[in-house]
C-alpha positions, 0 to 999 in steps of 0.5 A: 491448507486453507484453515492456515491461512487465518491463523495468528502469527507473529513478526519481529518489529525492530525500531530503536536508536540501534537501528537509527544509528546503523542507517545513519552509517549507511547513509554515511557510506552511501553518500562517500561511494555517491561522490566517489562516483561523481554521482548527484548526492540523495536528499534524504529525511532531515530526522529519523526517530523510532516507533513507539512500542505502545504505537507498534508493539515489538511482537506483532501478532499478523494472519497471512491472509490479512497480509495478501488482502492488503497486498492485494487491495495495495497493488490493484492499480500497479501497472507492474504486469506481473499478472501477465494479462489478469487482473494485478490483484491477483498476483498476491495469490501466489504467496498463499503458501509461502509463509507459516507460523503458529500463535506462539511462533514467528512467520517464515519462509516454507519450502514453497517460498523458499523455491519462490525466492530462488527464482523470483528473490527480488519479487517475493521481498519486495511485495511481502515487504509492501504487504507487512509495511502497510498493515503494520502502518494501518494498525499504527495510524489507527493507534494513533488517530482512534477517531480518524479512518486510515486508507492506503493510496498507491503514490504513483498514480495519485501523484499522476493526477497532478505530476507527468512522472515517467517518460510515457507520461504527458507533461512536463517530466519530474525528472527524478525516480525516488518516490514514496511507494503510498500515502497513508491518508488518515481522515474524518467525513468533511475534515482535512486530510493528513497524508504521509508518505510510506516507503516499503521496502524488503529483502532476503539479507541481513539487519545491515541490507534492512538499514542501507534499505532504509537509507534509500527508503529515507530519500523516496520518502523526501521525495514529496513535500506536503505543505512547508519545507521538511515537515511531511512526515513519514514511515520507513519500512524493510522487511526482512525475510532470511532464507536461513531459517532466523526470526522474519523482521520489519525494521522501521522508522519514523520521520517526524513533521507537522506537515502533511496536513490538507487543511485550505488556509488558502483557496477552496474547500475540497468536494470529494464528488467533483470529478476528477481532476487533471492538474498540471502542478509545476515539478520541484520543491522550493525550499524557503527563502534565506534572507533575501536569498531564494534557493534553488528548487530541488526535484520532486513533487511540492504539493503546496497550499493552494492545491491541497483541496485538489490533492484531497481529492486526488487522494480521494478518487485514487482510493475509489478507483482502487476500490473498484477495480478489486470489483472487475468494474472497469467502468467504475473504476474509469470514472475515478481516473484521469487520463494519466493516471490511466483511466483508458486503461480500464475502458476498453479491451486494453484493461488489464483485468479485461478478462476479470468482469464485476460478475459475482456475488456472494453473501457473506456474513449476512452481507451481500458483496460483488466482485469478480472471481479468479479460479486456479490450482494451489498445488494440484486442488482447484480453488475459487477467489473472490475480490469485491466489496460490500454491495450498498459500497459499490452502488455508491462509488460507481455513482461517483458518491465519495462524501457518502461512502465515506461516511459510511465506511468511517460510521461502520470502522470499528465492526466491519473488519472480519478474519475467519475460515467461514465454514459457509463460504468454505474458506478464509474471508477477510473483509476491510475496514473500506468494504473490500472483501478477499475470500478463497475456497477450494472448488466444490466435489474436492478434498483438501490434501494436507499442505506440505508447505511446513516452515523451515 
């Protein structure tokens, strides 16, 4: 049961000019039903292209349990509450069992995933598809910058360190609810940041649901401008996870720019050890002048040259914090936030992961990491997790040593990764190329029973 969950699979990856010109009919419709509606027209990426095969091989060899860390590491900072009261982590836990395959077979849907997705549809594709797209995006980033580390960062809560987003928040409101998912910051110790918005979407339909998926994707990721006017680049994603048993399916797209590069043409250098900051960065885009016309703003988030030391380090400490929080620290995790992006949240009894301590350790491949665990049954057996990162990593970032960490971690990119069912540990490990670690086992005095959780 546990030994499935690091063994290679393969998912289906669709990007080619088909599938551009089937978005771009779905835009088409839905922009006619918008104004049948009397509905505000979307603002969408002026320009969709596919992957390249050589940056996003069409076969792409995956192992679940890769998947839920990403998942996992992902959604560590979501206030989405799906945990009822555990640390949100966690939740990625519950599809342990809800997908199989083989090396020379395609994932999909077991019997225990397809009794997920008849009461939680929506739920199901929407995390798997958060936790395909961005391990899909990371080998691609990392293709593409061989020299360059690539970290994931939840875009709500770095966006709240510069932008009040939803009504609970303080500050003059954005006023618009499409927004790219994450960002992807590629970067280098003491260079600046290239950061694109990722939209990630899923569903349980057809190649047609996948492209009015990424017609919608295409407007979240329009939703926030780095630098000039339609340059940000992007990466559109929408899993497809068919219940009828056809091939499992990450259609996705690619919206080109030279934008999105953090570089301080004006103001200051950014200092990844500051504290973190709480601006208050007016909402809307400003699209350039037209003669001696200035148009109209238009809604959303326009992180401009002057704040791009700050966003920088908003990116920064939104990665920190996420770090930590995997831990159970609560502290340190509290000292990377701003009050909006809920830095009480994590200092008092109030935390979500209140009842998820920073209280173990464990060593693992001669490494020692601390965390915190989660113990529960996977059908019927009694099994351990364990979430944390590498020791020397949590000594630095609970000090608030950004600069070093990522020195660290960008010195050890290449050799820190590891996937396997360690017969020490008793279960699968995976550890990251960040310090994170996720490992599972079963409890000890258990025997594993054989899984019925065969794909159909």
């Amino acid at each position: 049961m546990l030994q499935d969950l690091t063994r290679p699979s393969n998912v289906s990856v669709h990007s080619d000019d088909a599938l551009v010109g089937k978005v771009k009919a779905a835009i088409t419709a839905d922009d006619e039903k918008r104004k049948e509606n009397e509905d505000e027209p979307l603002r969408r990426k002026p320009a969709l292209v596919p992957i390249l095969p050589t940056e996003l091989p069409r076969q792409f060899e995956v192992t679940l349990w890769d998947v839920l860390h990403t998942l996992a590491r992902a959604t560590a900072l979501s206030w989405r509450g799906a945990g009822r009261g555990l640390a949100e982590h966690w939740g990625a836990l519950k599809y342990t069992q809800a997908l199989a395959g083989g090396r020379d077979s395609f994932l999909g849907l077991t019997d225990e995933g397809h009794r997920i997705a008849d009461h939680y549809k929506s739920l199901q594709s929407s995390e798997l598809g958060i936790g395909f797209a961005l391990t899909l995006s990371e080998h691609m980033l990392r293709s593409r910058f061989p020299d360059h580390s690539v970290t994931i960062v939840p875009a709500d809560t770095a966006l709240r360190a510069g932008w009040a987003l939803t009504s609970r928040d303080k500050g003059e409101k954005v006023k618009y609810r499409y927004r790219p998912q994450y960002f992807a910051e590629v970067w280098r110790p003491g260079e600046p940041s290239l950061a694109i918005p990722l939209a990630c979407k899923g569903n349980h339909g057809d190649t047609a649901t996948s492209a009015e998926q990424l017609a919608s994707a295409s407007a979240h990721a329009e939703a926030v401008h780095i630098g000039a006017w339609n340059e940000t680049p992007s990466l559109l994603f929408s899993t497809q996870l068919p219940t009828d048993g056809s091939t499992m399916t990450v259609h996705a797209l690619q919206a080109p720019g030279s934008g999105g590069r953090l570089s301080p043409a004006e103001g200051r250098e950014a200092n990844l050890n500051a504290p973190p900051f709480q601006a208050n960065v007016m909402p809307d885009i400003h699209p350039p002048a037209e003669g001696l016309v200035t148009p109209e703003p238009v809604r959303g988030c326009h992180v401009q040259p002057k704040d791009y030391a700050w966003f920088q380090e908003a990116l920064a400490h939104t990665t920190a914090a996420g770090l930590m929080t995997f831990t159970g620290s609560g502290h340190a995790t509290a000292r990377h936030l701003t009050d909006r992006q809920g830095r009480k949240r994590f200092t008092g009894l109030e935390h979500a992961a209140s009842m998820s301590i920073q209280d173990a350790a464990h060593t693992l491949f001669g490494n020692e990491y601390v965390g915190t665990d989660h113990v529960f049954r996977l059908n019927g057996p009694r099994v351990e997790a364990f979430s944390g990162v590498d020791k020397e990593v949590f000594r630095l970032l609970a000090r608030g040593d950004i600069e070093e960490y990522r020195a660290l971690v960008h010195a050890s990119r290449h050799v820190r990764p590891r996937l396997t069912f360690d017969k020490d540990w008793g279960g699968p490990v995976s550890v990251h190329a960040d310090g994170s670690v996720f490992a599972l086992r079963l409890l000890p005095g258990q025997n594993e029973e054989p899984c019925a959780c065969s794909s159909r």
